[in-house]
TORKOL-4160 file (C-alpha; in steps of 0.2 Angstrom, whole numbers, padded with zeros to 4 digits, m for minus):
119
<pt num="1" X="0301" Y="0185" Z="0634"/>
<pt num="2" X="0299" Y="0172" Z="0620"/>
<pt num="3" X="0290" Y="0175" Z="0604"/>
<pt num="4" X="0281" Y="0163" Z="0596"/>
<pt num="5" X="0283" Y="0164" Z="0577"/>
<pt num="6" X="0271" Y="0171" Z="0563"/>
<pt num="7" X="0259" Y="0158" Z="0560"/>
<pt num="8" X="0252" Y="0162" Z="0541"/>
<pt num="9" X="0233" Y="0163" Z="0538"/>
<pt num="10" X="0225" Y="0152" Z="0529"/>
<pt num="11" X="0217" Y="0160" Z="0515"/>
<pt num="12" X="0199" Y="0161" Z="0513"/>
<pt num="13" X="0189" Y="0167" Z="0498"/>
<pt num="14" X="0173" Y="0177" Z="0499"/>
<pt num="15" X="0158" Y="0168" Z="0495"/>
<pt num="16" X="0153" Y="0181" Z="0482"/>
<pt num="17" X="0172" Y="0175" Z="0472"/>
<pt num="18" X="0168" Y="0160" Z="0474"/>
<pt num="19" X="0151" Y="0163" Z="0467"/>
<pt num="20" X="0157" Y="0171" Z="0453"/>
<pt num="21" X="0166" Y="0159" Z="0448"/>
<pt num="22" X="0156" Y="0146" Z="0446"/>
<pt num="23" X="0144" Y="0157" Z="0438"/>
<pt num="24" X="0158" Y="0159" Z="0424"/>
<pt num="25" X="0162" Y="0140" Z="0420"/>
<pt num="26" X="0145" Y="0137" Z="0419"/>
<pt num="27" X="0141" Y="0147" Z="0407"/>
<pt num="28" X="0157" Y="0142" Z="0396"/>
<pt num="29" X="0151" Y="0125" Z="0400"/>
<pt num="30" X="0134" Y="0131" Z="0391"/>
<pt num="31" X="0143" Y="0139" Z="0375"/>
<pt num="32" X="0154" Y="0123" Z="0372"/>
<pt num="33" X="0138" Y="0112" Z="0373"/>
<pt num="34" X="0128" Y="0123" Z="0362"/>
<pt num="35" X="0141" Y="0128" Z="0350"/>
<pt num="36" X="0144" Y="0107" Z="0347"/>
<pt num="37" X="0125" Y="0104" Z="0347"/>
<pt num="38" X="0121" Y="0117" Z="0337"/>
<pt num="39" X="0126" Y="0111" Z="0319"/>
<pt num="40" X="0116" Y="0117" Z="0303"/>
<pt num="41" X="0108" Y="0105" Z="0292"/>
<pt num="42" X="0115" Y="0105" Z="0273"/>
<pt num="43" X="0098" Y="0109" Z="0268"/>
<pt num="44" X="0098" Y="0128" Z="0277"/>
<pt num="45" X="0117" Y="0130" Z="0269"/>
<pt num="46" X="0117" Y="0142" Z="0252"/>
<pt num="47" X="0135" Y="0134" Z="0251"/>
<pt num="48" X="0135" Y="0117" Z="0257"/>
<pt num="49" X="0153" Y="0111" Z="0248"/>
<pt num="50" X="0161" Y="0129" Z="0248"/>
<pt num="51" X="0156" Y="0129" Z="0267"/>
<pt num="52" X="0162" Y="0108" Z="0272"/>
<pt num="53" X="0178" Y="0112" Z="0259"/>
<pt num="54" X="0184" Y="0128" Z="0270"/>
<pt num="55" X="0182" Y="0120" Z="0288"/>
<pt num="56" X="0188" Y="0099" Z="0282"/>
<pt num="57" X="0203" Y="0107" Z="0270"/>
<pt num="58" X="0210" Y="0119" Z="0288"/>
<pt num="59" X="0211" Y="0101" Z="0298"/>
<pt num="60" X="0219" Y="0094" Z="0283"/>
<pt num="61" X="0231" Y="0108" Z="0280"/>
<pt num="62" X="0235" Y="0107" Z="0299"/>
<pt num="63" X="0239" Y="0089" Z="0299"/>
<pt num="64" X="0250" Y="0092" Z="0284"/>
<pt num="65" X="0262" Y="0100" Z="0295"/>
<pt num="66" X="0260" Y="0092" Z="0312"/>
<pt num="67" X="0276" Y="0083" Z="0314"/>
<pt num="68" X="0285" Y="0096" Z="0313"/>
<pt num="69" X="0276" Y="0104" Z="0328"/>
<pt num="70" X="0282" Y="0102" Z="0346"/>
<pt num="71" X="0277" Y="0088" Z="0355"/>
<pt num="72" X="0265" Y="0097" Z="0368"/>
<pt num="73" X="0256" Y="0106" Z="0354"/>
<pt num="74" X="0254" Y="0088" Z="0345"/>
<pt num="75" X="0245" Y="0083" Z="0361"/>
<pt num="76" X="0235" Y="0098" Z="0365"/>
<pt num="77" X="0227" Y="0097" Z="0347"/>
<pt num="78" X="0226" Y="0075" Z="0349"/>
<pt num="79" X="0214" Y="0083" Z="0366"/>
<pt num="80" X="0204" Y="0093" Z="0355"/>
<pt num="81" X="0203" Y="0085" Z="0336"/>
<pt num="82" X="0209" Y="0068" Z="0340"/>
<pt num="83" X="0220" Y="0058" Z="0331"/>
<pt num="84" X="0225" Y="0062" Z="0313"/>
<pt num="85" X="0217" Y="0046" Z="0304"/>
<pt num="86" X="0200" Y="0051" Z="0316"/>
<pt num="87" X="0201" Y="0069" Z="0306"/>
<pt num="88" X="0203" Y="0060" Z="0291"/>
<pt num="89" X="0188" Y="0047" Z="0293"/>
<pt num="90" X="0177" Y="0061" Z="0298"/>
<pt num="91" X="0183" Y="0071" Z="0283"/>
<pt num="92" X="0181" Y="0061" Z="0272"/>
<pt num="93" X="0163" Y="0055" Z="0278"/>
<pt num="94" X="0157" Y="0076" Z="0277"/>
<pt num="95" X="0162" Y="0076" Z="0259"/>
<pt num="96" X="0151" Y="0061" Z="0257"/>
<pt num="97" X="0137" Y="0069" Z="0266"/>
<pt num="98" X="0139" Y="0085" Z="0257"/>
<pt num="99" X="0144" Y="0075" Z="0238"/>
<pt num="100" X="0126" Y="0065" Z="0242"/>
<pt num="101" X="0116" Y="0082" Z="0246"/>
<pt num="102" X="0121" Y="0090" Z="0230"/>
<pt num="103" X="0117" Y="0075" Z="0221"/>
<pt num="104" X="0100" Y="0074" Z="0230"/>
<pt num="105" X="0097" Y="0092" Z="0224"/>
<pt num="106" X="0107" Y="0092" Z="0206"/>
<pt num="107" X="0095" Y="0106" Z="0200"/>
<pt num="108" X="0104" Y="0118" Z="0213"/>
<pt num="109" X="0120" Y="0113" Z="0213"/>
<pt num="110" X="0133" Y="0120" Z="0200"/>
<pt num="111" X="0146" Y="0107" Z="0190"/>
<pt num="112" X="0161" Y="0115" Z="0200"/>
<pt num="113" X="0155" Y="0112" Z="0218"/>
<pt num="114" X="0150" Y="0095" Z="0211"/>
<pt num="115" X="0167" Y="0093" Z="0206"/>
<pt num="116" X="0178" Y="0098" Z="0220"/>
<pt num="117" X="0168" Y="0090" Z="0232"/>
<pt num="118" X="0171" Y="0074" Z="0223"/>
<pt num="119" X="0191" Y="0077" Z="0222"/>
């Protein structure tokens, strides 16, 4: 008598997995879209320089120090930032949007945010 040998089975999800699923990435695919679109105009900002000078300064800061990082990280944060002279450009060009609100609105700014925006 001859056996034949062990087949493996093919695996198979549950619809209700796969359900699941797709319910999560859709609504991570929601949050991303929303969290990008959902910018808040200078005018609502009490802080608008304290508030670009935080976020634009943590790029800088990281860029500051990505040579010395490993090659894969370089490339993971190239996916999500882009390039460093991209950061740069766009840097610069929120501290020209936040230097030309304050100016638009000199009665509300003080002298030190007017300042440091302009270093």
């Amino acid at each position: 008598m001859r056996k034949e040998p062990l087949q493996p089975r093919p695996m198979s999800l549950r619809p209700w997995v796969t359900g699941l699923g797709v319910l999560a990435l859709l609504t991570l695919a929601v949050l991303v879209v929303t969290q990008q679109v959902g910018v808040e105009p200078l005018t609502r900002m009490r802080y608008p320089a304290e508030s670009a000078g935080r976020t634009v300064e943590r790029h800088f800061a990281f860029y500051e120090a990505y040579a010395s990082s490993p090659a894969w990280e370089q490339l993971f944060h190239r996916l999500l930032f882009g390039p460093r002279d991209r950061v740069r450009t766009e840097g610069i060009a929120v501290y020209r949007d936040v230097l030309q609100h304050l100016q638009r609105r000199a009665d509300e700014a003080t002298s030190w945010a007017l300042l440091n925006t302009q270093a």
